[in-house]
C-alpha positions in Angstrom: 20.8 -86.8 -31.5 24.2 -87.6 -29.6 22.3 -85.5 -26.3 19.7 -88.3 -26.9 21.9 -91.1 -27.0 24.2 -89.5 -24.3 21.3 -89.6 -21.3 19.9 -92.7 -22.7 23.6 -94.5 -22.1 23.7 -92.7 -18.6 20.3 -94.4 -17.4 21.0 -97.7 -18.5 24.6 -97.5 -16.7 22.5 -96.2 -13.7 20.3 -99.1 -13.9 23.1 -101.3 -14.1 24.4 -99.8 -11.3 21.2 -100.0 -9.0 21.6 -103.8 -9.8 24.9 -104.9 -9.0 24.4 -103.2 -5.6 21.4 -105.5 -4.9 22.8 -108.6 -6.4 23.4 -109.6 -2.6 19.9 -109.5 -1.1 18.0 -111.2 -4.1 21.0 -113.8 -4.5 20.1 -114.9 -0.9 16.5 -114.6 -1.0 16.4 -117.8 -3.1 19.0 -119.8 -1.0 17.7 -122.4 2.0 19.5 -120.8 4.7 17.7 -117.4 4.8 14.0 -116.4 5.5 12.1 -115.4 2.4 13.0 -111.3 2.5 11.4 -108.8 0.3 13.1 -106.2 -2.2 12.4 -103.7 -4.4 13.1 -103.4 -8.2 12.7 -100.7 -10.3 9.7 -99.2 -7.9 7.7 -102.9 -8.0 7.3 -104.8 -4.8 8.6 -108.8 -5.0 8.0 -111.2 -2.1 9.7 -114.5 -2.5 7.8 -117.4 -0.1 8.2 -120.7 0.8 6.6 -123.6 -0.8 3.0 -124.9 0.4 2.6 -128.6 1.3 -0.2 -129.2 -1.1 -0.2 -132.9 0.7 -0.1 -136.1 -2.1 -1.3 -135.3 -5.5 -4.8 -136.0 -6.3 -3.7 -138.0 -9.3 -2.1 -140.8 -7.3 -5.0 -143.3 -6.9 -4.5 -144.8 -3.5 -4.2 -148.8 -2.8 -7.8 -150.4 -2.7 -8.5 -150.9 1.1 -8.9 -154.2 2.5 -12.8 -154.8 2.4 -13.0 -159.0 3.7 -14.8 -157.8 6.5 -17.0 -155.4 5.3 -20.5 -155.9 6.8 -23.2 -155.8 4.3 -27.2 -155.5 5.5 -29.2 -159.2 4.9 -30.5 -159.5 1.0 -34.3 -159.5 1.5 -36.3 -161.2 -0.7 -38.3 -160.0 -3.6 -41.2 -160.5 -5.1 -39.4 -160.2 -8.8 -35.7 -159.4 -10.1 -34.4 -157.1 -13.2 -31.8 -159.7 -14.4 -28.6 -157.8 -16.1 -25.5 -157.8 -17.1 -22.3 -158.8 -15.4 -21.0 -154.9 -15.2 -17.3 -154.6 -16.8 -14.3 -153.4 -14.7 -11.0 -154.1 -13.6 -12.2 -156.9 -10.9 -10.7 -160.0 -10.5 -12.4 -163.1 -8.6 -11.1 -166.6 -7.9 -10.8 -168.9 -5.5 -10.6 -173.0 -4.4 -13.7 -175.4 -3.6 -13.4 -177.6 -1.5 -15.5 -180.3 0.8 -14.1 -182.5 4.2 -12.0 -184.5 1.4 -10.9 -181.6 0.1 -10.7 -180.0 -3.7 -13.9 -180.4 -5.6 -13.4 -180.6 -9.4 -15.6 -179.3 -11.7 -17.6 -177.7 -9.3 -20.3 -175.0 -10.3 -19.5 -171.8 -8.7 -22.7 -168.9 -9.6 -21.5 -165.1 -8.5 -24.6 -162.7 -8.5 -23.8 -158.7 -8.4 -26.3 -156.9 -7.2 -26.3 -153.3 -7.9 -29.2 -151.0 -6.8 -33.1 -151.4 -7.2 -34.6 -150.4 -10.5 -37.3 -148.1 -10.8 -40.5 -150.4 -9.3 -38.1 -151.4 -6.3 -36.8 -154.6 -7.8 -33.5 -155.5 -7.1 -30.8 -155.7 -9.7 -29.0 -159.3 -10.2 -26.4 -160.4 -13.0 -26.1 -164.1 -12.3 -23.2 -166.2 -14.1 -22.3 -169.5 -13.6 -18.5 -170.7 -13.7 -17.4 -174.4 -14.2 -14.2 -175.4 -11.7 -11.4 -177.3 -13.1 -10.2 -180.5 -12.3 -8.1 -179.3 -9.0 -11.5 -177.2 -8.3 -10.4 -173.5 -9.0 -12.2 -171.2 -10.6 -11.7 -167.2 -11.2 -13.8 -165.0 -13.3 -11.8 -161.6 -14.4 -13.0 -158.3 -15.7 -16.4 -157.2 -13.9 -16.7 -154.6 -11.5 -16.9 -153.7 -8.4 -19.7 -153.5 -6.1 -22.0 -156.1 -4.0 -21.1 -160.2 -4.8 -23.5 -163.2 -3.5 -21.2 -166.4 -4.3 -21.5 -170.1 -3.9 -20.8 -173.2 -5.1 -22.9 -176.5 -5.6 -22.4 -180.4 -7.2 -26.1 -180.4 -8.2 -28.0 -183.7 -6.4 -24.5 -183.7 -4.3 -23.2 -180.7 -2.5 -24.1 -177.2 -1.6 -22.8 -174.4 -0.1 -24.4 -174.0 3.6 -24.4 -170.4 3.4 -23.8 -167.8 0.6 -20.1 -165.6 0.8 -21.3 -162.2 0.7 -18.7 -159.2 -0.3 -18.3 -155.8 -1.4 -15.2 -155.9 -3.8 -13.8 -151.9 -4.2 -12.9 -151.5 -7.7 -9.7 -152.8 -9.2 -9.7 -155.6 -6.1 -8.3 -159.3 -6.6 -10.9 -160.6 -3.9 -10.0 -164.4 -3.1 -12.8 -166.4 -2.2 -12.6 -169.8 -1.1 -15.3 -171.6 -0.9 -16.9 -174.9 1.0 -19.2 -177.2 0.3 -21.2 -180.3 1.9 -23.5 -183.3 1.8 -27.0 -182.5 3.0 -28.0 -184.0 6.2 -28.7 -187.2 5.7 -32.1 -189.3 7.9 -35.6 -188.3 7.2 -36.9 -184.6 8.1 -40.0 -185.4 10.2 -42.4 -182.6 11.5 -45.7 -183.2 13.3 -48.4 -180.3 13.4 -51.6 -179.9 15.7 -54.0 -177.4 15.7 -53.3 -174.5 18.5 -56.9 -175.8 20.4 -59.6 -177.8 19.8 -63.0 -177.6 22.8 -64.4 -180.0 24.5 -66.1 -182.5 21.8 -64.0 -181.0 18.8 -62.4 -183.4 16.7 -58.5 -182.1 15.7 -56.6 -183.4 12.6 -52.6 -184.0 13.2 -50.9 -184.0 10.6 -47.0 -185.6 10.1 -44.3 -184.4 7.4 -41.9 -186.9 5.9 -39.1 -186.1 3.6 -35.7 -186.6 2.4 -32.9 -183.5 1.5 -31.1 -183.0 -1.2 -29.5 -180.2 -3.6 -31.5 -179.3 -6.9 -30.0 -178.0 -9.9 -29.6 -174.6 -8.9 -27.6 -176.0 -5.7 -30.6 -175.0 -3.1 -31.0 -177.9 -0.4 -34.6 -178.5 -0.5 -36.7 -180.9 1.1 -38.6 -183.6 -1.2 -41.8 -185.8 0.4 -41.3 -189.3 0.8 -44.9 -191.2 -0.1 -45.5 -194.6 1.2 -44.2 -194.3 4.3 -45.9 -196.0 7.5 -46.1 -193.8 10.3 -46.9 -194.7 13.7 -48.9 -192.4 16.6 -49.1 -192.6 20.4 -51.6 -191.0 22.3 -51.3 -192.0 25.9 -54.5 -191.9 28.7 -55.4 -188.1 28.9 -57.4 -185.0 27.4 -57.8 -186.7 23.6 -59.0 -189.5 22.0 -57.7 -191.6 19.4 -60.7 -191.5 16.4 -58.6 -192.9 13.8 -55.9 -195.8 13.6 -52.9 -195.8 14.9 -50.6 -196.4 12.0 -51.1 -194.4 8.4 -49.0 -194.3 5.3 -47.4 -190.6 3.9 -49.4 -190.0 0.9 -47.8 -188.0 -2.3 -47.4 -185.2 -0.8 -45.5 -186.9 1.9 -48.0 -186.5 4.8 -49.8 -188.8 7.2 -53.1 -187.6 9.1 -54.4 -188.9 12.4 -58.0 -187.8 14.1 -58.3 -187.4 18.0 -61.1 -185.6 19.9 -60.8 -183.7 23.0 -62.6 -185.0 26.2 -61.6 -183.1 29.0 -59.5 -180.0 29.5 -55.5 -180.4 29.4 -52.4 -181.1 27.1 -52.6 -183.7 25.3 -49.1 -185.0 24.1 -48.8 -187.1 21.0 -45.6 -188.6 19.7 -45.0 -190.5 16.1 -42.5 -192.6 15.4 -41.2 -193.1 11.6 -39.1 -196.3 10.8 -39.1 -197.0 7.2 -35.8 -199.6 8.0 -34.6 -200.7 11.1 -31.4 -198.9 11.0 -33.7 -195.2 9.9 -35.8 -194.1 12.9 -36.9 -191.1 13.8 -39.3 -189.7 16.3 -41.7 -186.4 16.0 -44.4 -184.8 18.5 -46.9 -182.7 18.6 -49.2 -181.2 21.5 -52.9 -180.5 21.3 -54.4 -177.9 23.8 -58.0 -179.2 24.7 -60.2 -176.4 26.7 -63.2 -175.6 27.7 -66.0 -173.8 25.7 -67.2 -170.3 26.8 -70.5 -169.9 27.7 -73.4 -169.1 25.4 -74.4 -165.5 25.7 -77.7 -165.9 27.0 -76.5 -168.2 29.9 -74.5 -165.3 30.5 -77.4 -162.7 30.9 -79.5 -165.3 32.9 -76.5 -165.4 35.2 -76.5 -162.0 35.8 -80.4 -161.0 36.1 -80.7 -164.3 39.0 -77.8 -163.6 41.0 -80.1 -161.1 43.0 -77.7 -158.3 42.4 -79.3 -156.1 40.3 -80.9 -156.0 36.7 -79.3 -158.1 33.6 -77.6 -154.8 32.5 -75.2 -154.6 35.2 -77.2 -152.0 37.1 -78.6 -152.0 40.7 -82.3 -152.0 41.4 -83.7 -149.2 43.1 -86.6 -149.9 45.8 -88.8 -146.9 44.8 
């Protein structure tokens, strides 16, 4: 038993020997100044190396980039629209309304998100409207991020000319300012003519009259004005006058004149609406009078007379 003890006490003291004479090399294998170096312990290889630059962590979320400028594709139409549901995030929206005078209070600003078509191709749109205060702010917070259509309207008043159209990244506060205006004011007067009318062919022209203004849903549309004498002009030339030379707009807002073409040419008409003295406005229209093609058996006489050949195109043959 001591024998036992005896050579176990020798091989730990040998041990502890083997140790202290390598206490130098693994001491400065962990230091700065050296290279990594590699040693040996107890037969088992160690290699100390330096520390990989693993770059930033991938739990740091980075700052949302600036996206103002992002250019979006045009919003095309659609035949129908899967409305939703505003979709809940960490996106905040405001911003100021203003006109030429400046803030517009209580103001109705209407975001729409538009996420991606549903199954039939329809586009997805979450509409909400938001009231402005009195200074004309408004903000709407917790939505998401993805595609915003905004504007602002004063129903019968003012309208946004064109809609602000963004991507917000998520967790953005996106400030968007936004202006609106009158509608032009004067009559909106359009005069139509069919393309061409031939030679004895009577032609309607017909003449628009209406007045803009915003509708509740802050579109500028264009309503007719009835009642409203309009007056034609159709100099010497190609057309005829066949109807009088003055007509009212009927409901629909529209006056209709009759001419009939005469000779070949242009024939230039011009209108002139003046429901006051200090509201005129002028309108024109062309009318294309031409000549009729020949009937197709004037065509094959032509042809079989003109002592060139047969009516089939073909030359005779003296047989």
């Amino acid at each position: 038993m001591r024998a036992i003890r005896l050579v176990l006490g020798m091989a730990l003291l040998a041990m502890v020997v083997a140790v202290w004479q390598r206490r130098d090399p693994i001491i400065e294998a962990y230091t700065e100044e050296r290279a990594p170096v590699q040693f040996e312990f107890d037969g088992l290889d160690f290699e100390v190396s330096q520390q990989v630059d693993l770059g930033s962590s991938p739990l740091i979320v980075p700052a949302a980039p600036d996206t103002k400028n992002v250019v979006l594709p045009t919003l095309l139409a659609a035949d129908s629209i899967a409305e939703a549901t505003l979709p809940s995030g960490s996106v905040e929206l405001s911003g100021v309304v203003t006109d030429a005078l400046g803030p517009v209070p209580f103001a109705i600003v209407r975001v729409e998100h538009h996420a991606a078509g549903s199954s039939d191709g329809a586009p997805v749109v979450a509409t909400l409207d938001i009231t402005c205060d009195d200074v004309g702010r408004w903000q709407l917070t917790g939505v998401g991020g993805g595609r915003w259509r905004i504007r602002a309207f004063v129903p019968e008043q003012l309208a946004s000319v064109a809609p602000t159209v963004r991507f917000v990244a998520a967790d953005e506060k996106a400030v968007v300012d936004l202006a609106v205006s009158g509608p032009a004011p004067g009559l909106v007067v359009a005069a139509s003519a069919p393309a061409s009318r031939e030679l004895g062919q009577a032609a309607t022209i017909g003449v628009t009259v209406g007045r803009r203004r915003v509708d509740a849903d802050g579109i500028v549309v264009v309503d007719p004005v009835p009642g409203v004498l309009v007056e034609m002009a159709l100099g010497e030339g190609p057309a005829r006058a066949i109807s009088a030379l003055t007509a009212p707009t009927d409901a629909t807002g529209i006056a209709r004149f009759g001419a009939v073409c005469e000779t070949a040419g242009s024939a230039p008409a011009s209108f002139v609406v003046a429901p006051t003295l200090d509201e005129v406005t002028h309108s024109a229209a062309l009318l294309e009078c031409v000549v009729p093609p020949p009937p197709p058996d004037d065509l094959e006489d032509g042809l079989a007379d003109d002592g060139s050949g047969s009516a089939d195109g073909r030359a005779g043959i003296d047989g």
